[in-house]
C-alpha positions as CSV (number, residue, x, y, z in Angstrom):
1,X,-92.5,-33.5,62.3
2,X,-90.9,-31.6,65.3
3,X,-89.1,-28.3,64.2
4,X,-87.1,-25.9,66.8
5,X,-86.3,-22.5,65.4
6,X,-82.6,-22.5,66.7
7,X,-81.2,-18.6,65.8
8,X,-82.5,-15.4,66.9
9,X,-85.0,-14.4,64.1
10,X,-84.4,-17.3,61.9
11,X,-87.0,-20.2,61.7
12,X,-84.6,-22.9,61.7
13,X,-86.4,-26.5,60.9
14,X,-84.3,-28.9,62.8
15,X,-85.8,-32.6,62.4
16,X,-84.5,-35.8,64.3
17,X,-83.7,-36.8,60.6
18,X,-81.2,-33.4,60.0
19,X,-79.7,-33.7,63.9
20,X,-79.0,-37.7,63.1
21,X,-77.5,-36.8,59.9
22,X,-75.4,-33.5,61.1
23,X,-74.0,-36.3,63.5
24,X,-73.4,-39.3,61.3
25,X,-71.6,-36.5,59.4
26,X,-69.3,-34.6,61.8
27,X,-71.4,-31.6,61.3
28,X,-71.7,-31.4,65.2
29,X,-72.1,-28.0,65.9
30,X,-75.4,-28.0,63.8
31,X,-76.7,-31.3,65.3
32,X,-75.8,-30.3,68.6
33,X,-78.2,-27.1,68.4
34,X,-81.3,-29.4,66.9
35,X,-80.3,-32.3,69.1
36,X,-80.5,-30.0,72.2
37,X,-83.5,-28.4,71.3
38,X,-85.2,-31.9,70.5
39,X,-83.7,-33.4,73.8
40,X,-85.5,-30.5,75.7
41,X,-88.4,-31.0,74.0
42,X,-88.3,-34.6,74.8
43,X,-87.3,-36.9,72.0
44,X,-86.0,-40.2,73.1
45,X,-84.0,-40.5,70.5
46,X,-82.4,-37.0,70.3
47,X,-81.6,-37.7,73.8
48,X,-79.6,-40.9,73.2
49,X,-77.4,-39.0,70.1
50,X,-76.9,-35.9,73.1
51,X,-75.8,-38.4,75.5
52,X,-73.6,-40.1,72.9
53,X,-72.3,-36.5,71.9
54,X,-71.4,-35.9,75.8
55,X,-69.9,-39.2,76.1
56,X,-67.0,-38.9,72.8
57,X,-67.0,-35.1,73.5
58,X,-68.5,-34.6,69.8
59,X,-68.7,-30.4,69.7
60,X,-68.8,-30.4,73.4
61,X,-66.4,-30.8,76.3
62,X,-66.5,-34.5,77.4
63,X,-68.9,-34.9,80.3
64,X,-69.8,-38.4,81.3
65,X,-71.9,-36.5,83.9
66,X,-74.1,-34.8,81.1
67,X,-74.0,-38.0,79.0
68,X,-75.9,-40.1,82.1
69,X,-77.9,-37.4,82.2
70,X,-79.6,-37.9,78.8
71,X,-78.9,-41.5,78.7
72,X,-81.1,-41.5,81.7
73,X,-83.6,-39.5,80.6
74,X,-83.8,-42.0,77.1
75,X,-83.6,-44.9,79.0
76,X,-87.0,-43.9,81.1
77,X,-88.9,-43.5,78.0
78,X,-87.9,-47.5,76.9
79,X,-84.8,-46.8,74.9
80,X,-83.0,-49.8,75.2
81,X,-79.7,-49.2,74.0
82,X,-79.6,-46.3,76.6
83,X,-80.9,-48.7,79.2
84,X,-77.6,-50.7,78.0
85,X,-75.4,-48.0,78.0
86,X,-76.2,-46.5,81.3
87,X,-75.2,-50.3,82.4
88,X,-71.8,-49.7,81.3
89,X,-71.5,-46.4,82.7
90,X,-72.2,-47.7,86.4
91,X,-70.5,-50.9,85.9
92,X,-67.0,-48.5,84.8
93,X,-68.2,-45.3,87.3
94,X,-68.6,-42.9,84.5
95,X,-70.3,-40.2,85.7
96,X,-71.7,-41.8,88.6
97,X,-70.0,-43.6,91.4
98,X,-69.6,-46.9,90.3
99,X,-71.9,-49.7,91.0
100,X,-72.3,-53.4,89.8
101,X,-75.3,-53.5,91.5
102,X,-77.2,-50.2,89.7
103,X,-75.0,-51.5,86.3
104,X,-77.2,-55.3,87.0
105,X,-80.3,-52.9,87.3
106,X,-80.0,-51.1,84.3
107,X,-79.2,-54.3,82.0
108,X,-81.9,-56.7,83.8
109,X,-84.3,-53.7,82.3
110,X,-82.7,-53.7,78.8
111,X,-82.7,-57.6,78.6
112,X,-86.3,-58.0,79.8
113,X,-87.1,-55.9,76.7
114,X,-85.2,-58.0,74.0
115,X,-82.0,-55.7,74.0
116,X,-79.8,-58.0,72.3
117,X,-76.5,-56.0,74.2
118,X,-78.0,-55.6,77.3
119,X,-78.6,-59.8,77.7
120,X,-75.1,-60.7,76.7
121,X,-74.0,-58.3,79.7
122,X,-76.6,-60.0,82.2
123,X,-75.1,-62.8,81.5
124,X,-71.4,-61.7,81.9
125,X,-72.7,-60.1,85.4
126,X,-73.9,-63.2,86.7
127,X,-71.0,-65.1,85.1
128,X,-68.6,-63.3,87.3
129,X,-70.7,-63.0,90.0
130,X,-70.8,-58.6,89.4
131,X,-73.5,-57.1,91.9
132,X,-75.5,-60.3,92.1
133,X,-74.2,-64.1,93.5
134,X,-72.3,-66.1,90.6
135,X,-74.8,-68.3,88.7
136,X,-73.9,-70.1,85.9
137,X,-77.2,-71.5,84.8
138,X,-78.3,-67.7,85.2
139,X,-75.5,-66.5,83.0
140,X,-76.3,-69.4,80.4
141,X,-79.9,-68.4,80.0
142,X,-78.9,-64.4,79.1
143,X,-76.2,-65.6,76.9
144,X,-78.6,-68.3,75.1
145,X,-81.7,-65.4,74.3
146,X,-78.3,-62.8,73.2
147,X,-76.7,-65.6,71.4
148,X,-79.7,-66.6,69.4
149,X,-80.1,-63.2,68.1
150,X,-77.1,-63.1,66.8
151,X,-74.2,-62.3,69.1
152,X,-70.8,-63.1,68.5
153,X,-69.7,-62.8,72.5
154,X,-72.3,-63.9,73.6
155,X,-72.1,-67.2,71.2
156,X,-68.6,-67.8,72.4
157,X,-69.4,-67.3,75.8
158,X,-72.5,-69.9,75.8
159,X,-70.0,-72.0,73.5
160,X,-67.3,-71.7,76.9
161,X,-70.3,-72.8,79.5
162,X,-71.7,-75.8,77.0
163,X,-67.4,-76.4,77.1
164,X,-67.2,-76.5,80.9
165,X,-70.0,-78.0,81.7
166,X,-71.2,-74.9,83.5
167,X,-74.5,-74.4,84.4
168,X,-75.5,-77.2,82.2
169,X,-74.2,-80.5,81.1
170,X,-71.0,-80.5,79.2
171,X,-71.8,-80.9,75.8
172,X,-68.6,-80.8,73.2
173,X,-71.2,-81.1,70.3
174,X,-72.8,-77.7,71.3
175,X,-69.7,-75.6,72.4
176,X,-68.6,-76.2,68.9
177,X,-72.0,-74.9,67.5
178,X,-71.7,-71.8,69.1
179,X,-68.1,-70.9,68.8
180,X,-68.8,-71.6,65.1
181,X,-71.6,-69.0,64.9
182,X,-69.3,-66.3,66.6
183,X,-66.4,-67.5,64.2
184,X,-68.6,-67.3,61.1
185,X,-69.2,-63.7,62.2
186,X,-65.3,-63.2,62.4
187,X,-65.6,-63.0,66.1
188,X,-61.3,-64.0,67.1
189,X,-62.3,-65.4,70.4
190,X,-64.6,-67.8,69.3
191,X,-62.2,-68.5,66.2
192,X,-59.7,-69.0,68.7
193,X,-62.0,-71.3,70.5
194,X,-63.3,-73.3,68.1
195,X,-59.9,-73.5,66.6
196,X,-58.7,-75.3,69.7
197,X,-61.6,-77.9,69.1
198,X,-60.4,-78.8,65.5
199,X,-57.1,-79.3,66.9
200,X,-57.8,-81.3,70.1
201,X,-60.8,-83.6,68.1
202,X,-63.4,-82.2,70.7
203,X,-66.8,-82.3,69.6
204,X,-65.9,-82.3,66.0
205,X,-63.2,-84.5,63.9
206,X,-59.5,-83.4,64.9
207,X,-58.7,-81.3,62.1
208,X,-55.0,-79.7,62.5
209,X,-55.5,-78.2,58.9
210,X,-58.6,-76.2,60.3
211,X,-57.5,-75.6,63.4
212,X,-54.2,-73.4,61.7
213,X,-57.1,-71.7,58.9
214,X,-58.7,-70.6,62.2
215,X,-56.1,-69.5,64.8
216,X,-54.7,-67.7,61.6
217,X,-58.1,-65.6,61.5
218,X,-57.8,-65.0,65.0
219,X,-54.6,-63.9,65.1
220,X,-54.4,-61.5,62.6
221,X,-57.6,-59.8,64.6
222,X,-55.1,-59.5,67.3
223,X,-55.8,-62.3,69.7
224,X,-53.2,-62.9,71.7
225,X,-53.9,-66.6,72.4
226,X,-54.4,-67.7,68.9
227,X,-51.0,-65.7,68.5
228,X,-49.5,-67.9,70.9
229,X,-50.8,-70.8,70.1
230,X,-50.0,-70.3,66.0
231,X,-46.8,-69.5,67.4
232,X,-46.4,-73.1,68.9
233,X,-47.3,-74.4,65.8
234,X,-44.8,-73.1,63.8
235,X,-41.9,-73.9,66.5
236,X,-43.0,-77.3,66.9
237,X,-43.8,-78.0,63.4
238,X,-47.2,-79.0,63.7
239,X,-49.2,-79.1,60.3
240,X,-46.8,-76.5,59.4
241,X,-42.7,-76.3,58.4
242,X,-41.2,-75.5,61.3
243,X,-40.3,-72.0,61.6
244,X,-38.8,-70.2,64.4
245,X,-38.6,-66.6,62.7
246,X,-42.3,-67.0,62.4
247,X,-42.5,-68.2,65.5
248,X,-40.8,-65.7,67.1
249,X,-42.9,-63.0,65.1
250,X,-46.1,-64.7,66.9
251,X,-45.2,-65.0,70.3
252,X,-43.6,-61.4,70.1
253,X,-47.1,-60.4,68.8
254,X,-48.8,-62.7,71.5
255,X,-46.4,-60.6,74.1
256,X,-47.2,-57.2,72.8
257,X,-51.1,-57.7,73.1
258,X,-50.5,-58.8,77.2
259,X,-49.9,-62.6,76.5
260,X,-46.7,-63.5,79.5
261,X,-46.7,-67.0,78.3
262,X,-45.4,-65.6,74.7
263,X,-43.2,-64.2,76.5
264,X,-41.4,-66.9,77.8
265,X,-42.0,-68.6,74.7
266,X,-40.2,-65.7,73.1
267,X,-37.1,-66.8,74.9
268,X,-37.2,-70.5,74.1
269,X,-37.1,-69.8,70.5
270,X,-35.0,-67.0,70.6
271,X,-32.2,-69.4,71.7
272,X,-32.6,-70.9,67.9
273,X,-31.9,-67.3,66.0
274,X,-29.6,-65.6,65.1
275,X,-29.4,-61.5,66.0
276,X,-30.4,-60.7,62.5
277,X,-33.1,-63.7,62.3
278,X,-34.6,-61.7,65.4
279,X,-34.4,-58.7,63.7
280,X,-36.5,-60.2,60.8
281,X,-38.8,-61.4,63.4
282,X,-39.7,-58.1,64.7
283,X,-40.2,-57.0,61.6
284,X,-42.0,-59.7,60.4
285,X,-44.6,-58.7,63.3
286,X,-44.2,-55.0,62.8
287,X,-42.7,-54.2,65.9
288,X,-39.5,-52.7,64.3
């Protein structure tokens, strides 16, 4: 058990166990004077909470600076979520100046360790080609060990690759397998994705029925595509009454979370409604 006497006089027992606690709790004044005092002393894991408490400005002034700091300091003694996280931070140039390739660095080290977080990111680096050359079959084989331990972007990402034929034979059959793993962990873009299967008969029996159950998941997650694309349902009439307030509601949903094909949707059906159908639209999506 490490203790630090934290006030003048006062022998103060602050364990890893109290800091994590005063910090799971909002108590952060009290587990930033233990988490400090361990993080001095050393403790890996007192020095990922400090880092996190510098990074969401948690009783302290934000400091992205302070936060590599500790994440750094972590992240040498084989904390792998640190290793992840200082990944992110050079990728976005938080606290450091940004760099895809020290971000590649940090996340090859995580993901040669098992860090679930840190593979799915290798793979998205050298799916787009971030701080390394773009290789697909690279970016399939990080994706593959993050998918199999579970996931969800990862899952839907391999699913996209096994869809594309990407760095490996296209393979319907297996896109569908893993967009279903992320969907049965509620993940909207792989409902979204495997909802598009159902309703084009790809790798699985066309399914219209499904395919609405799933882009209804998705879009009440917020996914603008499945928005969209529930949206064209309902103005078309497809496995569903046709329905331009609802419609309307989706696309204007669709819009609002950055989709510009909703929004010329939007107009189409707008030319069907009324000003007070419109209204009910809106409000219908809660945008009024």
């Amino acid at each position: 058990m490490i203790c630090a006497c934290l006030t003048a006089g006062v022998a103060y027992c602050g364990t890893l166990e109290n800091g994590v606690s005063a910090y799971q709790e909002g108590d952060y004044k009290t587990a930033l004077k233990i988490l400090q005092e361990l993080s001095i002393q050393g403790n890996p894991s007192a020095q990922h909470y400090l880092g996190n408490m510098y990074h969401e400005g948690y009783g302290v002034a934000q400091n992205y600076r302070e936060a590599v700091k500790w994440y750094t300091k972590s992240a040498s003694q084989g904390n792998t979520h640190c290793m992840w996280l200082l990944g992110d931070m050079y990728n976005n140039g938080r606290g450091v100046k940004q760099s895809f390739i020290d971000g590649l660095m940090w996340f090859r080290r995580g993901a040669d360790l098992g860090d679930v977080a840190s593979q799915s990111s290798l793979g998205f680096m050298f799916y787009k080609g971030l701080g390394v050359e773009k290789d697909y079959a690279e970016a399939l084989k990080w994706y593959q060990r993050a998918g199999e331990q579970g996931d969800a972007i990862a899952q839907t990402a391999l699913g996209y690759l096994y869809f594309r034929g990407w760095g490996v034979n296209q393979d319907y059959r297996k896109a569908v397998f893993w967009y279903q793993r992320a969907a049965d962990q509620g993940n909207p873009r792989g409902q979204w994705r495997l909802a598009t299967m159902y309703y084009n008969g790809l790798g699985v029996k066309k399914d219209i029925a499904e395919s609405i159950k799933l882009f209804t998941r998705a879009s009440e997650k917020g996914d603008p595509e499945a928005q969209g694309a529930l949206g064209e349902m309902y103005a078309n009439g497809i496995g569903v009454t046709q329905d331009y307030v609802q419609a309307y509601a989706l696309f204007s949903l669709a819009a609002a979370n950055g989709s510009r094909l909703a929004e010329k949707q939007k107009e189409s059906v707008a030319a069907h409604l009324t000003s007070t159908q419109l209204s009910q639209a809106l409000k219908k999506a809660g945008l009024q």
